[in-house]
C-alpha positions in Angstrom: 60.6 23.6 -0.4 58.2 23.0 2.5 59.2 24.5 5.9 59.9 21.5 8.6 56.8 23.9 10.6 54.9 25.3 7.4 51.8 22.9 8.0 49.0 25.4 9.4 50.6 27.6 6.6 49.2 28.4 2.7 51.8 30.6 1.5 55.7 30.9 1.8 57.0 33.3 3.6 58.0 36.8 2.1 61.6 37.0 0.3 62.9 39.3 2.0 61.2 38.5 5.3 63.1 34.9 4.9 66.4 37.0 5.1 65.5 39.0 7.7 64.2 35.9 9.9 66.9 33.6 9.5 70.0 33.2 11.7 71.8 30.9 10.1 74.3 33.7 8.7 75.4 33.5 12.1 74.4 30.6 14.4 75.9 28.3 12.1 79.0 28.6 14.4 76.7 26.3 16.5 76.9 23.2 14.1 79.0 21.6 16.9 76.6 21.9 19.7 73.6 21.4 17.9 74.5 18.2 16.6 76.3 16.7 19.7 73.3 17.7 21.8 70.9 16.0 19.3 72.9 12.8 19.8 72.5 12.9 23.3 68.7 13.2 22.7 68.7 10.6 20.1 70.4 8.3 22.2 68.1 9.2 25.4 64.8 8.7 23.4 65.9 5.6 22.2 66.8 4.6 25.7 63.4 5.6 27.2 61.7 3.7 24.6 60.0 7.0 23.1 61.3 6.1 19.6 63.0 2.4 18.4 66.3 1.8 19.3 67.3 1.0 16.2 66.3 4.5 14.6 68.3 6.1 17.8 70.9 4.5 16.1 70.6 5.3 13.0 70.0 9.3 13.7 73.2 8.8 15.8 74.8 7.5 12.9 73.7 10.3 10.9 74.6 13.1 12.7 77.8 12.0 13.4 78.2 11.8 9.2 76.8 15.7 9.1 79.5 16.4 11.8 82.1 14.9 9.7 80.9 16.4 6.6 80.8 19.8 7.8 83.6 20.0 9.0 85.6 19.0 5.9 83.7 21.9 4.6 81.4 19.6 2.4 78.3 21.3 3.7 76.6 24.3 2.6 74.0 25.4 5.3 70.1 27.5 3.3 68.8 30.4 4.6 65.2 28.8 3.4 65.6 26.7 7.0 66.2 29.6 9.0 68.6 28.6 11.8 71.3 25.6 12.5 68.9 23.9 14.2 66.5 22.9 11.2 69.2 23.1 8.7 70.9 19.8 10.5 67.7 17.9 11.0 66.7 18.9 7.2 70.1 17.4 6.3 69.6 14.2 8.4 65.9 14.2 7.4 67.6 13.8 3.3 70.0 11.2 4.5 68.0 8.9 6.2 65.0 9.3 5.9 61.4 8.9 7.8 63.8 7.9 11.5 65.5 11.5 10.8 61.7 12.8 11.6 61.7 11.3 14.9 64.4 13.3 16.3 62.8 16.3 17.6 60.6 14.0 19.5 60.3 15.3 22.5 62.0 18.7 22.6 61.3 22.5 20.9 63.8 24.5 19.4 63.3 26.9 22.0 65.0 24.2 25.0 67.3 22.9 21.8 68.9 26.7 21.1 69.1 27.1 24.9 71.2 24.0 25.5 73.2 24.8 22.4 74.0 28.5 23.7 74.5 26.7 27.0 77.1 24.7 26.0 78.8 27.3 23.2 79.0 29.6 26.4 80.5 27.0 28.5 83.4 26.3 25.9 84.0 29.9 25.5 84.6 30.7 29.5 86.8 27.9 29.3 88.9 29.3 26.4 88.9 33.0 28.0 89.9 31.8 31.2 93.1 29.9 29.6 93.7 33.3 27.9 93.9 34.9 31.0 95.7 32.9 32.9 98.6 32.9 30.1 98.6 36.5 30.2 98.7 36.2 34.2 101.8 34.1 33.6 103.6 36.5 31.4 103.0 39.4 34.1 104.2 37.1 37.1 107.3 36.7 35.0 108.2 40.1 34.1 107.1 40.7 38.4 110.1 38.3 39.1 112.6 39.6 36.5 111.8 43.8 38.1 111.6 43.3 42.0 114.2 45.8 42.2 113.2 48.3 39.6 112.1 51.3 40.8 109.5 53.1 38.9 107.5 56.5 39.9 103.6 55.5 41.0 100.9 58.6 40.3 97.8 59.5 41.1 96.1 62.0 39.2 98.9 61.5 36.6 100.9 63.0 38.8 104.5 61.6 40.6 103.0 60.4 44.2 105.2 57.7 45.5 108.4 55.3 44.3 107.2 51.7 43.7 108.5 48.9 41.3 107.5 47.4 38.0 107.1 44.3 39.7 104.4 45.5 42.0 102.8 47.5 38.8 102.5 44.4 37.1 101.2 42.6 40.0 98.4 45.0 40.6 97.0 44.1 37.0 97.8 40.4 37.3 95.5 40.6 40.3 93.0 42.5 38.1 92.5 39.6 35.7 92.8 37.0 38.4 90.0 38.7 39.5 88.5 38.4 35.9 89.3 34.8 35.4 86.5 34.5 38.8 83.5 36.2 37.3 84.4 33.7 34.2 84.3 31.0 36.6 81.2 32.3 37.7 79.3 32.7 34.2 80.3 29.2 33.7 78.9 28.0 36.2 75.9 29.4 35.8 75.8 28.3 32.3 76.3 24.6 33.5 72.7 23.9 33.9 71.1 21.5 31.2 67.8 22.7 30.1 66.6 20.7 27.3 63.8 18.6 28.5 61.8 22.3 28.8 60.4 21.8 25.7 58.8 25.1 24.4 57.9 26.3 27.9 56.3 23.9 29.7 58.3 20.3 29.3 56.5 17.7 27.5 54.5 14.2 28.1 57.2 11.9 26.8 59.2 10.6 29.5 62.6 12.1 28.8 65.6 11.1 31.4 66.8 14.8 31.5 69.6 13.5 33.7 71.0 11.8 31.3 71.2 13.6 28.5 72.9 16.3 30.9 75.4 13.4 31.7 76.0 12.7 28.1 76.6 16.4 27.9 78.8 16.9 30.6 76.2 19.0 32.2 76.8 19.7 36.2 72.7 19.7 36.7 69.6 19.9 35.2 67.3 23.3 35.0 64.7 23.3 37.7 62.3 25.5 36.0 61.2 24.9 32.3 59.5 29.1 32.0 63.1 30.2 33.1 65.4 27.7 30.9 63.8 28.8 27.7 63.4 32.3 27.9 66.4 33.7 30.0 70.2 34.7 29.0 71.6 35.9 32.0 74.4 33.2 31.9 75.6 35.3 28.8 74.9 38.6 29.8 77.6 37.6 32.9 79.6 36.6 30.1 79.3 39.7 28.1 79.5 41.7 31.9 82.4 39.7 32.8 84.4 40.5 29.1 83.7 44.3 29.4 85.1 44.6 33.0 88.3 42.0 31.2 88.4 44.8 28.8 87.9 47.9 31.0 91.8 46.4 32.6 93.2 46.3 29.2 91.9 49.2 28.0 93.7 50.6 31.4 96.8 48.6 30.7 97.2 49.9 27.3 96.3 53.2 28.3 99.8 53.1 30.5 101.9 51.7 27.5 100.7 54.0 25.4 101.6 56.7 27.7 104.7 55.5 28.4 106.1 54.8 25.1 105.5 58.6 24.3 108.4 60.1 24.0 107.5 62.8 27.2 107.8 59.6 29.1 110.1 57.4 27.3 109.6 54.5 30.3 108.9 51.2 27.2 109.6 49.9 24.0 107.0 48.3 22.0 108.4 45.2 20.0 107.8 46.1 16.2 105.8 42.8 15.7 103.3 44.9 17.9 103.6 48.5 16.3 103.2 50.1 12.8 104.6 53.0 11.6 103.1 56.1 9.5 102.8 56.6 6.2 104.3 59.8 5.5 106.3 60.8 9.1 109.1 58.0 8.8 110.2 57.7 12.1 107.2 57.4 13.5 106.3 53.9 15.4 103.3 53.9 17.2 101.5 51.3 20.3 98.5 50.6 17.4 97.5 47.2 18.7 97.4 48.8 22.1 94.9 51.6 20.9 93.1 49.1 19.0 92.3 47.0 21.9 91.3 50.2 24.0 89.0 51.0 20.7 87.7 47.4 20.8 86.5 47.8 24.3 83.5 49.8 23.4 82.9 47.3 20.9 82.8 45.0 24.0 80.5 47.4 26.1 78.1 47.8 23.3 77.4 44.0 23.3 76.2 44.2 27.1 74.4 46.8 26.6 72.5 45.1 23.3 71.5 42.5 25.4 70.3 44.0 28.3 68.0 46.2 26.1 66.9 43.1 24.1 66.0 41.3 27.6 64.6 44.1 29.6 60.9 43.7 28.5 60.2 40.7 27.6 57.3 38.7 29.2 58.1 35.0 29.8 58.5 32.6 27.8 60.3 32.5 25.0 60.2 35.4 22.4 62.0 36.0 18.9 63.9 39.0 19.9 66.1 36.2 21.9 67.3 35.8 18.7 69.5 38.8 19.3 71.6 37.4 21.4 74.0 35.4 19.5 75.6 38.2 17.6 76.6 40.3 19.8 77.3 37.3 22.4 80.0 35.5 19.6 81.2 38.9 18.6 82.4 39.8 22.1 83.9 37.0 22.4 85.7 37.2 19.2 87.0 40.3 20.1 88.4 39.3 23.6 89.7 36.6 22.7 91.5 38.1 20.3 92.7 41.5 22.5 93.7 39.0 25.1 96.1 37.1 22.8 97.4 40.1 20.7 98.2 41.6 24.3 99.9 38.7 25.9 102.4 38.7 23.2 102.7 42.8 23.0 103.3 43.0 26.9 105.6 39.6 26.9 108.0 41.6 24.0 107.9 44.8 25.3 111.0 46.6 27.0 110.9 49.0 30.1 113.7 51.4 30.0 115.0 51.0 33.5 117.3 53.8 33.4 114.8 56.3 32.9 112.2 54.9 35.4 114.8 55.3 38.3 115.3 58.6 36.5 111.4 59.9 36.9 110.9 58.5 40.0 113.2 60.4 41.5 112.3 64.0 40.3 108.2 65.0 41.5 109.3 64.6 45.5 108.3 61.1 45.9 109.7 60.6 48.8 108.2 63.6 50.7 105.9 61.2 52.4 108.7 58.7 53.5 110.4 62.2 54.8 107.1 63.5 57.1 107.2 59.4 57.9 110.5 60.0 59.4 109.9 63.0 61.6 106.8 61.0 63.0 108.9 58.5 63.7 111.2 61.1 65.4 107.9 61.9 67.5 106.6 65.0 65.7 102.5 64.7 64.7 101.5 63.5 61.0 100.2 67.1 60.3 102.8 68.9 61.6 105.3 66.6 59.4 102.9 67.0 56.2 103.1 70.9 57.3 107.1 71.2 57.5 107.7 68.8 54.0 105.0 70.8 52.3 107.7 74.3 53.2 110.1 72.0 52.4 108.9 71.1 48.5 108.3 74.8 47.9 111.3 75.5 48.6 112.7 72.8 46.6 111.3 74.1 43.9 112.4 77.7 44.3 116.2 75.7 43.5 115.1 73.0 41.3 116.2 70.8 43.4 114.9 67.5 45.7 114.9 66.6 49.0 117.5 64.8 49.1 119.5 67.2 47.3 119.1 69.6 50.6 121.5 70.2 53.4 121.0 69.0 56.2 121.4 72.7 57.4 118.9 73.6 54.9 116.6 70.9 56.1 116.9 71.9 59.9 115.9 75.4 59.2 112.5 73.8 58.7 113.0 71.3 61.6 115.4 70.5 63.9 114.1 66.6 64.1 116.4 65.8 60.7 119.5 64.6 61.4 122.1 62.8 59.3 120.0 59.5 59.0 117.5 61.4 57.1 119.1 60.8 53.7 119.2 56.8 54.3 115.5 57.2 54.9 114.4 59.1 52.1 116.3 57.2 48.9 114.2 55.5 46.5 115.3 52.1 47.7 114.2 52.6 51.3 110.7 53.7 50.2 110.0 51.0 48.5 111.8 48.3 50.9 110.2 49.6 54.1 106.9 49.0 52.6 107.2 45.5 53.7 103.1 45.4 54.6 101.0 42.8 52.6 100.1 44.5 49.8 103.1 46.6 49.2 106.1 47.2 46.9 108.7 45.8 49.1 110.5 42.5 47.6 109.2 40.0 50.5 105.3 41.4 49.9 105.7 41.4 46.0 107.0 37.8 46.0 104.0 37.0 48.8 101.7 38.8 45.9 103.2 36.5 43.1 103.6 33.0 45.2 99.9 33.4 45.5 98.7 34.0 41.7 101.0 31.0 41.2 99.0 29.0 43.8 95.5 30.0 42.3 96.9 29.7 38.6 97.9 25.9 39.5 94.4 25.4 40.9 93.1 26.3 37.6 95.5 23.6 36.0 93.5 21.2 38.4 90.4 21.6 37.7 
């Protein structure tokens, strides 16, 4: 069989070297695109005049038929015609015939696989950005539900300071709110129409590129034809945006994984979202959440694919573009997938409140709200840090906390502590004196969650 280019050619291309060319293994996932941008060209050439109106019609009529039949799995694609591209207009070629030749009037493969990567981009932004903004939901739920419940903060994996759960989860929540924007902003970027570019340098035929990008729900047209065939960057954002999405849930499962050890003992993972072991019995471990931490190097191996393919090549188009599509659908694949299998892992899973008001209370997290105090008594900061930092080693010398002091054991470090100094230092007044924006207390957290809720419903209006 001929190739729909072979013309200048006198002999087929090497076996194996047809293998290794095509991409039809894996663009095929573009059938969609391909064919509803076709239309949309179809339709605009016939418009223009550049081909008959009645075999506009009739390619329209075909492709739609080729939609239909591939997607009731009627349709076997051949690697012998290389890509989606030519595998769709060798089918409409079959079915109908000399008009199916006309299509490609006007336009390269080059401008037709960038508007189908275009749009394929575009729908998968969308469709991350929903799965964000459910897992968003689920943490601004389990944020109301624990305003009150105390949990020790570290830094350096160490006890530093009492917060809640609610501000925990709100600090992530804010993480992938911040996610959902560079999404936003990939998609945006990806909203350009460039077919019209032809190979490199438009064509003759006069095409109403405005049009088609109508047709195609497209925001605007490409200004530069050099540029709209031979650059990715709208999916290297993509692929930059997913890694940082999966550099927070990496993070995220990090915690749960460390917490549903038994040294910590602060959650239960829901057994839809563990697995146990095959010889220790009562073992139950966080596997999805390891798995998605695993997966994110996945993730950060498709950037960095991408960049390497791009970083050296001279314009216009060249065929190591064809390396993009791989790792591009793979990474999304994969966080679309970590993003869903998470939602429902963190939506099931139980914190232990008991033993979070336990922990935070042991590690002297409140020996800042107790040099806080004899500021506010009038002694300087590091004279206060000085006298609390006498007062932990000691502590320890007992085993005991601050609060577990005397107060005549406390004024033998400073006579500024009086009575009041217990009311000061509890767990509960840490966190509800921290009533800046931005803090644990109840009236900042809810602040925190009134505004996710604001930008989440924004989304919804769009």
């Amino acid at each position: 069989m001929a190739k729909l280019w072979g013309g200048r050619f006198s002999k087929n291309t090497d076996a194996f070297a047809e293998g290794f060319h095509s991409s039809i293994s894996f663009d095929s996932r573009l059938y969609k695109e391909d064919i509803t941008g076709s239309i949309a060209h179809a339709k605009m050439l016939g418009k223009q005049g550049i081909i008959e109106a009645h075999e506009a019609e009739k390619i329209v009529q075909g492709l739609e038929g080729i939609l239909a039949d591939i997607e009731a799995g009627k349709v076997h694609f051949s690697p012998h015609d290389e890509d989606i591209h030519m595998n769709i207009e060798r089918l409409l070629i079959d079915r109908i015939g000399d008009a199916g030749k006309r299509l490609h009037t006007g336009r390269s493969r080059n401008d037709q696989v960038a508007l189908d990567f275009r749009m394929y981009m575009k729908k998968e932004n969308t469709a991350v950005i929903r799965e964000i903004a459910n897992l968003i939901q689920v943490l601004l739920q389990i944020a109301r539900e624990n305003l009150d419940t105390i949990i020790p903060a570290y830094t350096h994996l160490q006890k530093a300071q009492p917060s809640t759960l609610a501000h925990y989860m709100m600090a992530y929540a804010q993480m992938f709110s911040r996610d959902i924007e560079r999404f936003q902003a990939a998609y945006g970027h990806a909203d350009s129409m460039p077919l019209g570019s032809g190979a490199l340098c438009t064509t003759t035929y006069p095409l109403d590129r405005e049009y088609v990008a109508q047709q195609l729900g497209f925001h605007e047209i490409t200004p530069n034809s050099l540029d709209a065939v031979s650059d990715r960057d709208f999916a290297l954002e993509f692929l930059s945006a997913a890694s940082i999405c999966m550099m927070h849930l990496s993070r995220f499962c990090e915690e749960m994984i460390l917490w549903s050890s038994g040294e910590f003992a602060f959650v239960s993972m829901d057994d839809a979202f563990s697995t146990g072991s095959s010889i220790m019995p009562q073992k139950k471990n966080p596997d999805m959440a390891e798995l998605i931490r695993g997966k994110t190097g996945r993730v950060y191996g498709s950037l960095m694919t991408l960049l390497t393919v791009m970083k050296g090549l001279p314009l216009a188009y060249n065929k190591d573009m064809q390396e993009d599509k791989e790792c591009t659908f793979d990474a999304a694949d994969t966080l679309l997938s970590c993003l869903k299998v998470f939602t429902g892992m963190i939506r099931t899973a139980v914190f232990k409140k008991e033993n979070l008001y336990a922990t935070a209370g042991k590690g002297f997290t409140n020996a800042t709200d107790a040099a806080d105090y004899l500021v506010k008594k009038g002694m300087p900061f590091r004279d206060a840090h000085a006298v609390l930092g006498r007062i932990v080693v000691y502590c320890e010398g007992k085993g005991q906390g601050i609060s577990d002091l005397t107060l005549e054991e406390l004024k033998e470090f400073s006579d500024v502590f009086e009575e009041d100094v217990y009311e000061n230092v509890s767990l509960e007044a840490c966190v509800s004196k921290r009533t800046l924006p931005g803090g644990p207390a109840r009236e900042s957290v809810l602040a925190h969650i009134h505004s996710l809720e604001k930008f989440l419903s924004g989304l919804d209006a769009e």
